[in-house]
PDB file of N, CA, C and O in Angstrom:
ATOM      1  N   UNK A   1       0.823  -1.191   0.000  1.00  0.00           N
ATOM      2  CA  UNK A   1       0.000   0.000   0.000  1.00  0.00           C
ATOM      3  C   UNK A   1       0.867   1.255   0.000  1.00  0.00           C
ATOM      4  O   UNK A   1       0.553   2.218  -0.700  1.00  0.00           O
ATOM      5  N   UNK A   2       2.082   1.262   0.865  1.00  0.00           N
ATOM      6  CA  UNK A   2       2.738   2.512   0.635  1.00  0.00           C
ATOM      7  C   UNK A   2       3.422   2.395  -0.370  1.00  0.00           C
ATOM      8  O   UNK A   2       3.941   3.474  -0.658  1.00  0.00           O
ATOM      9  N   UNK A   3       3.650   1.678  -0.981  1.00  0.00           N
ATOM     10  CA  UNK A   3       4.814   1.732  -2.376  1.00  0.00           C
ATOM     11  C   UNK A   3       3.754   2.248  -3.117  1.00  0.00           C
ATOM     12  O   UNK A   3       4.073   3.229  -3.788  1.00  0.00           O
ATOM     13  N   UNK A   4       2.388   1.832  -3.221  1.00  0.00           N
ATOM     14  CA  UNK A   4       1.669   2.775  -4.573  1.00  0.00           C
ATOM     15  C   UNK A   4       1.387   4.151  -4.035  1.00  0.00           C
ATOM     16  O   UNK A   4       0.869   4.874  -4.886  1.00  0.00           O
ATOM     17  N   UNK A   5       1.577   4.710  -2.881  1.00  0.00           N
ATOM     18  CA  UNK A   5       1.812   6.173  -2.686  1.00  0.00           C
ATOM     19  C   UNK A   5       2.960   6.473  -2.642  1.00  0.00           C
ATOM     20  O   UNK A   5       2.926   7.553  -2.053  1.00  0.00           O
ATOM     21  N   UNK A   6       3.956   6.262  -2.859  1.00  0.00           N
ATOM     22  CA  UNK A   6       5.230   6.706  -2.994  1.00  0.00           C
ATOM     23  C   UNK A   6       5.581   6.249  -4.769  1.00  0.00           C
ATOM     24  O   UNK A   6       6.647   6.657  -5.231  1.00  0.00           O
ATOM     25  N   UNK A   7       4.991   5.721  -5.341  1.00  0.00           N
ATOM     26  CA  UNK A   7       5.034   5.892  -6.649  1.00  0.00           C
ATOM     27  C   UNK A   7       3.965   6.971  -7.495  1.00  0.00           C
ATOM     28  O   UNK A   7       4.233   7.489  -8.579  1.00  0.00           O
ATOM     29  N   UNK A   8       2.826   7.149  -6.796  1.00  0.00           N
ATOM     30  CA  UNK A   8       2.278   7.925  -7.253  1.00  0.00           C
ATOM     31  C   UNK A   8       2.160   9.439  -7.194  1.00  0.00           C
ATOM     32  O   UNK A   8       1.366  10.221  -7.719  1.00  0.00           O
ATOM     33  N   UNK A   9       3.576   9.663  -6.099  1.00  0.00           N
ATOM     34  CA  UNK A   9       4.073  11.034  -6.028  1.00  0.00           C
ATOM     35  C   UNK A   9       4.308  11.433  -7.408  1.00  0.00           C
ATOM     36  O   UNK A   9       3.707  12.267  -8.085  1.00  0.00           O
ATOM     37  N   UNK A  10       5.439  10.570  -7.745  1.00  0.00           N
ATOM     38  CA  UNK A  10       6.163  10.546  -9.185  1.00  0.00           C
ATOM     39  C   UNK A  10       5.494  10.362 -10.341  1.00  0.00           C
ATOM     40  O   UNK A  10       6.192  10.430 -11.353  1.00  0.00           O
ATOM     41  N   UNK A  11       4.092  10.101 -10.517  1.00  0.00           N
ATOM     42  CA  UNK A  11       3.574  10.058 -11.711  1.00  0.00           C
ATOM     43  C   UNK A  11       2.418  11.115 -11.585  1.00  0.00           C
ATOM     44  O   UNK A  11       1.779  11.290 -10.548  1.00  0.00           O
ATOM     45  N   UNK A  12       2.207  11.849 -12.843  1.00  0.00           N
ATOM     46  CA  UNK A  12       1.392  12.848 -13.196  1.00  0.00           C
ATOM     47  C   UNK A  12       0.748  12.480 -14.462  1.00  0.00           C
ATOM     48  O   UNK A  12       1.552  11.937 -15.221  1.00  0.00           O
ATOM     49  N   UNK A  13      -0.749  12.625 -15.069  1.00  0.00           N
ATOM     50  CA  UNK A  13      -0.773  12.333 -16.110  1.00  0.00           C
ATOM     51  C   UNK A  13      -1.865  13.158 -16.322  1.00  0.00           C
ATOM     52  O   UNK A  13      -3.030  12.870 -16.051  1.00  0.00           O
ATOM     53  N   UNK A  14      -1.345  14.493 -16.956  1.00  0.00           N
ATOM     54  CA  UNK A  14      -2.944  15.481 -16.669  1.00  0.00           C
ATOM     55  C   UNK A  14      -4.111  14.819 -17.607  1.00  0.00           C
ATOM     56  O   UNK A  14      -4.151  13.984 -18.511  1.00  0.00           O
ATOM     57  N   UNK A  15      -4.867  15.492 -17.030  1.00  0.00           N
ATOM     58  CA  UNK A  15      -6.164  14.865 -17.855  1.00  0.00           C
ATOM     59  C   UNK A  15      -6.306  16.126 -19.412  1.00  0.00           C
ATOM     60  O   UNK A  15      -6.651  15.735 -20.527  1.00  0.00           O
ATOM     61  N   UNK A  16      -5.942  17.629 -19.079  1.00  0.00           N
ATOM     62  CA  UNK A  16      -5.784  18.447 -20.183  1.00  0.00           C
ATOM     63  C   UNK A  16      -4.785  17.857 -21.244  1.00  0.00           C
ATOM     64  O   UNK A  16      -3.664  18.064 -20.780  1.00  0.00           O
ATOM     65  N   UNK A  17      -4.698  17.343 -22.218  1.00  0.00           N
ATOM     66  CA  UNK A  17      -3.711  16.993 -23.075  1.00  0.00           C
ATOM     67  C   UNK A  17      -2.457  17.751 -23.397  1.00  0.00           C
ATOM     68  O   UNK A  17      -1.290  17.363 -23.453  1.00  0.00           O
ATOM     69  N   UNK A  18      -3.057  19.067 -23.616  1.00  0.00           N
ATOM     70  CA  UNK A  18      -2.100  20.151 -24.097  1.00  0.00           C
ATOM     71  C   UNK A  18      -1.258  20.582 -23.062  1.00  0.00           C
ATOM     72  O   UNK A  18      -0.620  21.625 -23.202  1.00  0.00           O
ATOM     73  N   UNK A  19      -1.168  19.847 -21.946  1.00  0.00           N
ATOM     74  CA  UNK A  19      -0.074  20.496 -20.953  1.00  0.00           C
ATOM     75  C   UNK A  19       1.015  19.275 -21.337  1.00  0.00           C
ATOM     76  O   UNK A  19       1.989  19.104 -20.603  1.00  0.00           O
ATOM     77  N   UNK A  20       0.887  18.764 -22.058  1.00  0.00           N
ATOM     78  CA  UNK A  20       1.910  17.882 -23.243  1.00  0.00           C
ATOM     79  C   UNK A  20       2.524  18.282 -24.263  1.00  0.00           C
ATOM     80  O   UNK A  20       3.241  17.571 -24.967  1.00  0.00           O
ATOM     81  N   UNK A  21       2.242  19.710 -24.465  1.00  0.00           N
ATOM     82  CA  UNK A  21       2.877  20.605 -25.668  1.00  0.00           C
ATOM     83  C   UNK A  21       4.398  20.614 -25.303  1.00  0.00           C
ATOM     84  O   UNK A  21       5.349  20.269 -26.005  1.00  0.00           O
ATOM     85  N   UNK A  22       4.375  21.267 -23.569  1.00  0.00           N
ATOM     86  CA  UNK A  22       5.717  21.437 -23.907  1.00  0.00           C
ATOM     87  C   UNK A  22       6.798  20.540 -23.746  1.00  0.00           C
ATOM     88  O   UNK A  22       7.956  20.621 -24.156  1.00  0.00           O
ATOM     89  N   UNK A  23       6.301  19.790 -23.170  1.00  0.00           N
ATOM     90  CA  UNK A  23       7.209  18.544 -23.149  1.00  0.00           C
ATOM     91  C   UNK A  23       7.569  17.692 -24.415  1.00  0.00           C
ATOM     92  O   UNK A  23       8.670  17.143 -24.459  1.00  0.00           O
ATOM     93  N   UNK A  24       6.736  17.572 -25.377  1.00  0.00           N
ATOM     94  CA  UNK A  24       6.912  17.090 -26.811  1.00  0.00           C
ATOM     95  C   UNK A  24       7.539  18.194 -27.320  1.00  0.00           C
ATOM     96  O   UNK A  24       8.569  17.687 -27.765  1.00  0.00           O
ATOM     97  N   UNK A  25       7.622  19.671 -27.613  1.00  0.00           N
ATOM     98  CA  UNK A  25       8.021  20.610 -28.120  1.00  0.00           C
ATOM     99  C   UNK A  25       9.534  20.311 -27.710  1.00  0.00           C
ATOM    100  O   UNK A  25      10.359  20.539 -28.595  1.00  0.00           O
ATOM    101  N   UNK A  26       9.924  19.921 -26.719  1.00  0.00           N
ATOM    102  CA  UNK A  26      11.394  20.015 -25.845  1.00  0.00           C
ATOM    103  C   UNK A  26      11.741  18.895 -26.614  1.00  0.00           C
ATOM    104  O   UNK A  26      12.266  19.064 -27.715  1.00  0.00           O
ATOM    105  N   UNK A  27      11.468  17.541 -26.085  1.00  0.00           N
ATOM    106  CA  UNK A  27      11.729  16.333 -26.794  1.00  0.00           C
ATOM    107  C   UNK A  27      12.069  16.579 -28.457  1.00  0.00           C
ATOM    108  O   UNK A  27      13.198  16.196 -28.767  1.00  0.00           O
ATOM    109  N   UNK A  28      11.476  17.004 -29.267  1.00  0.00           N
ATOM    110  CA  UNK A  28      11.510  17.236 -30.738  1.00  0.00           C
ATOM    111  C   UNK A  28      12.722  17.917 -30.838  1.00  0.00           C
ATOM    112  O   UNK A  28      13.631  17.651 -31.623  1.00  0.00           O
ATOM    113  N   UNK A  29      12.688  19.050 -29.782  1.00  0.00           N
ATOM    114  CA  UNK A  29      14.196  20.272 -30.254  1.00  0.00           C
ATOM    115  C   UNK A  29      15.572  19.294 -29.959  1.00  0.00           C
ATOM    116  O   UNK A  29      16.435  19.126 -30.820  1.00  0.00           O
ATOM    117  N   UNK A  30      15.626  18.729 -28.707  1.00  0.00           N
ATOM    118  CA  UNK A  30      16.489  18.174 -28.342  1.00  0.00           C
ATOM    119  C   UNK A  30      17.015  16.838 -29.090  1.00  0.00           C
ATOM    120  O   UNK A  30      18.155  16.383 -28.997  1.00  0.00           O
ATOM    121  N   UNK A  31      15.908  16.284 -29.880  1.00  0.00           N
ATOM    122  CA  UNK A  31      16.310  14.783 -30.455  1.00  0.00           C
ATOM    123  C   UNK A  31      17.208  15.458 -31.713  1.00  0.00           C
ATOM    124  O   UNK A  31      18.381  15.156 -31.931  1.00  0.00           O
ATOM    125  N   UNK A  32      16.315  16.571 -32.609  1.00  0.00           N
ATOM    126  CA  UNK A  32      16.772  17.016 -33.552  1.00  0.00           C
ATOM    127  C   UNK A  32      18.371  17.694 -33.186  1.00  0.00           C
ATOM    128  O   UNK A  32      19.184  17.786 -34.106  1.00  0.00           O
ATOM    129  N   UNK A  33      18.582  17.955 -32.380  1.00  0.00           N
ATOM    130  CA  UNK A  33      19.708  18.561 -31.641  1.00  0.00           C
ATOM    131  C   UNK A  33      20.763  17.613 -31.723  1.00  0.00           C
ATOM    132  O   UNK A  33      21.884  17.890 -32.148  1.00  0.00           O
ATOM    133  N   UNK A  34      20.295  16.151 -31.191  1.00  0.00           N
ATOM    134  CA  UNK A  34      21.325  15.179 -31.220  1.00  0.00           C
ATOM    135  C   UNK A  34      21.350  14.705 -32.228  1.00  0.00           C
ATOM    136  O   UNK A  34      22.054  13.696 -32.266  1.00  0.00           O
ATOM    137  N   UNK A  35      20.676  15.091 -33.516  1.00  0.00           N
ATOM    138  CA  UNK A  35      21.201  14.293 -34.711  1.00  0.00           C
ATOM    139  C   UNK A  35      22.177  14.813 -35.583  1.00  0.00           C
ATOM    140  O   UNK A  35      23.124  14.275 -36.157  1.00  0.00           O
ATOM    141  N   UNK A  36      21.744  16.001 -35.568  1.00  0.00           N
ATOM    142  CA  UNK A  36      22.302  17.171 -36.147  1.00  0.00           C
ATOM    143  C   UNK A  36      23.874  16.812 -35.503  1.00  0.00           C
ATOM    144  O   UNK A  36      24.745  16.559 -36.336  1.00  0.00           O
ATOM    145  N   UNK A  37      24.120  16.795 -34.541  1.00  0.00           N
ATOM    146  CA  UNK A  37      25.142  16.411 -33.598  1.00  0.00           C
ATOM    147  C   UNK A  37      26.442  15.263 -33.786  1.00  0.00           C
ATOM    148  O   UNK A  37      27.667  15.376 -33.795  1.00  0.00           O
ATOM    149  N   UNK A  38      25.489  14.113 -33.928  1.00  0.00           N
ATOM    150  CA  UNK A  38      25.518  12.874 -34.306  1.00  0.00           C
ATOM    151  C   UNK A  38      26.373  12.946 -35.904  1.00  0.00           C
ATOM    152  O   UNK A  38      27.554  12.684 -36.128  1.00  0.00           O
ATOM    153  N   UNK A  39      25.507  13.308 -36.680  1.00  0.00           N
ATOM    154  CA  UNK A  39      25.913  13.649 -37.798  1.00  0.00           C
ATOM    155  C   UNK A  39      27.088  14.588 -37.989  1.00  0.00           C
ATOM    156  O   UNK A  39      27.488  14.203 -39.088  1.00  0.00           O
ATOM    157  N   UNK A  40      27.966  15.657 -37.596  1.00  0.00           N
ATOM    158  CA  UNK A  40      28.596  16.053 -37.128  1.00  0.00           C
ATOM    159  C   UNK A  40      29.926  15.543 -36.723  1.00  0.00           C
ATOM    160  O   UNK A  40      31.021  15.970 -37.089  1.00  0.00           O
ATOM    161  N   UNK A  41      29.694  14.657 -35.987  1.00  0.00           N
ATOM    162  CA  UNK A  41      30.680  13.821 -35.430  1.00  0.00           C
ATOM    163  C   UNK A  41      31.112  12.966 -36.382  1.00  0.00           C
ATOM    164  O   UNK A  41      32.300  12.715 -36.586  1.00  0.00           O
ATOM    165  N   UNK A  42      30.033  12.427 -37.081  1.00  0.00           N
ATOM    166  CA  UNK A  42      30.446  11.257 -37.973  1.00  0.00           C
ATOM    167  C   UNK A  42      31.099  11.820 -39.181  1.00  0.00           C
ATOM    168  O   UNK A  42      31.762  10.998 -39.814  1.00  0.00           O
ATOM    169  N   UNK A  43      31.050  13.577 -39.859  1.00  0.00           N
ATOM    170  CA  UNK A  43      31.550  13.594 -40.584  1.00  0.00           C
ATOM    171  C   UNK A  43      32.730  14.592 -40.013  1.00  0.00           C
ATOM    172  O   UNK A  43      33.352  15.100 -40.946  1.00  0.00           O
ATOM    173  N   UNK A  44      32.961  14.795 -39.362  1.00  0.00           N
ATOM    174  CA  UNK A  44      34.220  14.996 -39.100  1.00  0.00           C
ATOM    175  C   UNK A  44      35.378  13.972 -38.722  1.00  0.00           C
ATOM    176  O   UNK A  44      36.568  14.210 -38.929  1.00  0.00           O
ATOM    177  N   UNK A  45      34.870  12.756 -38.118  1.00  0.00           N
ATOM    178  CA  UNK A  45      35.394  11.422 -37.865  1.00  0.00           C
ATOM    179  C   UNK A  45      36.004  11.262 -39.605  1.00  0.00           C
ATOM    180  O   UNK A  45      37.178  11.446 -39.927  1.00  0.00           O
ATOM    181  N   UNK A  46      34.974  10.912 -40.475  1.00  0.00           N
ATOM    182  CA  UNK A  46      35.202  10.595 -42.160  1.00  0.00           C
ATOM    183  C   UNK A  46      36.592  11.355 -42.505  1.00  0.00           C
ATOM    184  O   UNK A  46      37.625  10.752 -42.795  1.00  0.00           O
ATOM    185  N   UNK A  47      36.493  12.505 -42.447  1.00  0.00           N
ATOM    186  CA  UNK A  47      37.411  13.808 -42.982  1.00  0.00           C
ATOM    187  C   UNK A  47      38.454  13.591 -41.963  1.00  0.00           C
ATOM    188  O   UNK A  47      39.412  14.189 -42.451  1.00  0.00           O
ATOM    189  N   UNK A  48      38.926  12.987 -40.598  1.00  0.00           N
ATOM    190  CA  UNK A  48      39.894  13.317 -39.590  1.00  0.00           C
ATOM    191  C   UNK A  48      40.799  11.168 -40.947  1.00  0.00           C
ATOM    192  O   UNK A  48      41.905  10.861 -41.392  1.00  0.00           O
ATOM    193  N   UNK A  49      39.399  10.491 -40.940  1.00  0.00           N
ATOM    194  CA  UNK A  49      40.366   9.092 -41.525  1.00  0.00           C
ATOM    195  C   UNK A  49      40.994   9.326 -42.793  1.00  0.00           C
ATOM    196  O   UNK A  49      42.084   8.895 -43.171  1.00  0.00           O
ATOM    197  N   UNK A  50      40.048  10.177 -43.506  1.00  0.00           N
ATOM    198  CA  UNK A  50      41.214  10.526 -44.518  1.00  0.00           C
ATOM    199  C   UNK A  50      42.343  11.523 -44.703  1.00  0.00           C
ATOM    200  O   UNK A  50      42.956  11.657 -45.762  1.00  0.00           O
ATOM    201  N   UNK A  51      42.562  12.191 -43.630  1.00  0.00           N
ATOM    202  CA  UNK A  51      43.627  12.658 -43.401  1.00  0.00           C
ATOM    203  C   UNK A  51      44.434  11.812 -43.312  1.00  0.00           C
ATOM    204  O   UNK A  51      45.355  11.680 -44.117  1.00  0.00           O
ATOM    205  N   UNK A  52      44.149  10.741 -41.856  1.00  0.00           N
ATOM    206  CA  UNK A  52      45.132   9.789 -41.750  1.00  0.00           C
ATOM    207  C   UNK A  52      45.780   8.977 -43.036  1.00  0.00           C
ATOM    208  O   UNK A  52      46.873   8.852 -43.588  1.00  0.00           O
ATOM    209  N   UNK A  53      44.392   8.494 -43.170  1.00  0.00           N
ATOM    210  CA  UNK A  53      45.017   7.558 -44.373  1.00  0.00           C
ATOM    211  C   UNK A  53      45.938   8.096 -45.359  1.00  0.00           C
ATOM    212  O   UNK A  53      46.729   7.355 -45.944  1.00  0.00           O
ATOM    213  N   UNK A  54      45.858   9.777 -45.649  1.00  0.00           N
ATOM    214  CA  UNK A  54      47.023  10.026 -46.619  1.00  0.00           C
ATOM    215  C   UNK A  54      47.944   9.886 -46.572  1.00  0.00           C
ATOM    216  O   UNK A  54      48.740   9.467 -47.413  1.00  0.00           O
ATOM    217  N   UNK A  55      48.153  10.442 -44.826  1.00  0.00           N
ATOM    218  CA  UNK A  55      49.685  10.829 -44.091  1.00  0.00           C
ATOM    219  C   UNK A  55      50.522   9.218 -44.153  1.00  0.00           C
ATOM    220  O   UNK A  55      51.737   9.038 -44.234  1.00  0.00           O
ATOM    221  N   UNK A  56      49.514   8.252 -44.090  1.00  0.00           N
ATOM    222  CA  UNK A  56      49.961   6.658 -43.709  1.00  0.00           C
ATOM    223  C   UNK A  56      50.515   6.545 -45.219  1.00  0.00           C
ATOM    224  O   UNK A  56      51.649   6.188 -45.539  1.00  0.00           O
ATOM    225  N   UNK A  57      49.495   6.916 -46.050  1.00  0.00           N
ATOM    226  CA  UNK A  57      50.823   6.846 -47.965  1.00  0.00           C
ATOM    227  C   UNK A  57      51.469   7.126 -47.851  1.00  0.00           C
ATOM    228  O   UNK A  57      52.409   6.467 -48.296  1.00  0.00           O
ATOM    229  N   UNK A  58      51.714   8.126 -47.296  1.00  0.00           N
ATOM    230  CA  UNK A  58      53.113   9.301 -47.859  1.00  0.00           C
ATOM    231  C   UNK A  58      53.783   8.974 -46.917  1.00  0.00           C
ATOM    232  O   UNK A  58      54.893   9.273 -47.356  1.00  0.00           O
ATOM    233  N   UNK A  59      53.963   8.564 -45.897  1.00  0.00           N
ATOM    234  CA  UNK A  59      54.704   8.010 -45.390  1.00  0.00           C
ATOM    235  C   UNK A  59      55.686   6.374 -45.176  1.00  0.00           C
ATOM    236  O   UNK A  59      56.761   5.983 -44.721  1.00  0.00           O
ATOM    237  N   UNK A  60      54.334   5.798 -45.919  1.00  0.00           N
ATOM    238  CA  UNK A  60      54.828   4.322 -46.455  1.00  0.00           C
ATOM    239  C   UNK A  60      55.492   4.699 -48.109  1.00  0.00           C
ATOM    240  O   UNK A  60      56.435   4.165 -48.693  1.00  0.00           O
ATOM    241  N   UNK A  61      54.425   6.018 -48.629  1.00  0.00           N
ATOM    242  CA  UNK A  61      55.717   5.649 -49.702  1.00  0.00           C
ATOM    243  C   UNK A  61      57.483   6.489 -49.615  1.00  0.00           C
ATOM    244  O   UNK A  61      58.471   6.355 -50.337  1.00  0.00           O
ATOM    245  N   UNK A  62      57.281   7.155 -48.653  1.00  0.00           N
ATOM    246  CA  UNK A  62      58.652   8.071 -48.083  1.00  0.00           C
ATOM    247  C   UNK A  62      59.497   6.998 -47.464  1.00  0.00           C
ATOM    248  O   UNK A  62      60.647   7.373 -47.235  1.00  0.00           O
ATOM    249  N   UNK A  63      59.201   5.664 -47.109  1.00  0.00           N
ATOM    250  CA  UNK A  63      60.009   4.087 -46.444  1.00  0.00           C
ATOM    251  C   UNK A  63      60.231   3.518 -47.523  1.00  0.00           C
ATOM    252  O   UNK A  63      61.185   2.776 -47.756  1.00  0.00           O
ATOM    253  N   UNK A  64      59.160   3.897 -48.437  1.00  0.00           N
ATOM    254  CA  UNK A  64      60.282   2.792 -50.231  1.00  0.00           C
ATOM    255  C   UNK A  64      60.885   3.695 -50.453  1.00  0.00           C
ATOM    256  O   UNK A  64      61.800   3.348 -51.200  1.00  0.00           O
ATOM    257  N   UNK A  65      60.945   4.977 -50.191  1.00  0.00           N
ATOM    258  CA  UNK A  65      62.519   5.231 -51.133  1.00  0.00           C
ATOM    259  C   UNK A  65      63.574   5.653 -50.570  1.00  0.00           C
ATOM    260  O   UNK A  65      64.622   6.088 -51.046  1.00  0.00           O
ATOM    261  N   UNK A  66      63.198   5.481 -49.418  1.00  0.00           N
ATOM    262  CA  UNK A  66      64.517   5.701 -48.440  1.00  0.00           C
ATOM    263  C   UNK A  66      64.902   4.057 -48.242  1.00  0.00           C
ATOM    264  O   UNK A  66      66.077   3.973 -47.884  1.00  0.00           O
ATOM    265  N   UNK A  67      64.220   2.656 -48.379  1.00  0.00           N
ATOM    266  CA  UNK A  67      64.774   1.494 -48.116  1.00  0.00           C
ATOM    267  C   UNK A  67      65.371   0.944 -49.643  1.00  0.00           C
ATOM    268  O   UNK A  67      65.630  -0.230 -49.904  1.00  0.00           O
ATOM    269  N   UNK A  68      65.503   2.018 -50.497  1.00  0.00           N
ATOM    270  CA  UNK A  68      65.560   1.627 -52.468  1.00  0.00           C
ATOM    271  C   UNK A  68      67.298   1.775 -51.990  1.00  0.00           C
ATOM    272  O   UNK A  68      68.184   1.634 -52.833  1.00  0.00           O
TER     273      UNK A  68
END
């Protein structure tokens, strides 16, 4: 009996719908936030490997002609 009043502190579920605006309004900004984000990361990750990968040529081919 007290655990369902001590859980039901924590739950709210208005009966007005629209006091759900802003909480979906937040959710939407923030997901879009992390994709935008997400995406971001991943193409700067892309652009940081092909850096590497050049420096790793030019440097394997700078070992053939210094081992010629």
């Amino acid at each position: 009996m007290s655990q369902w009043y001590v859980l039901s502190l924590f739950l709210y579920f208005p009966e007005d719908k629209r006091e759900y605006i802003p909480a979906v309004t937040s959710l939407v900004i923030f997901m879009i936030a992390a994709v935008i984000t997400m995406r971001l990361i991943i193409s700067y990750s892309k652009r940081e490997a092909k850096k590497a990968k050049e420096l790793e040529e030019k440097l394997e081919s700078e070992r053939h002609f210094w081992d010629s």
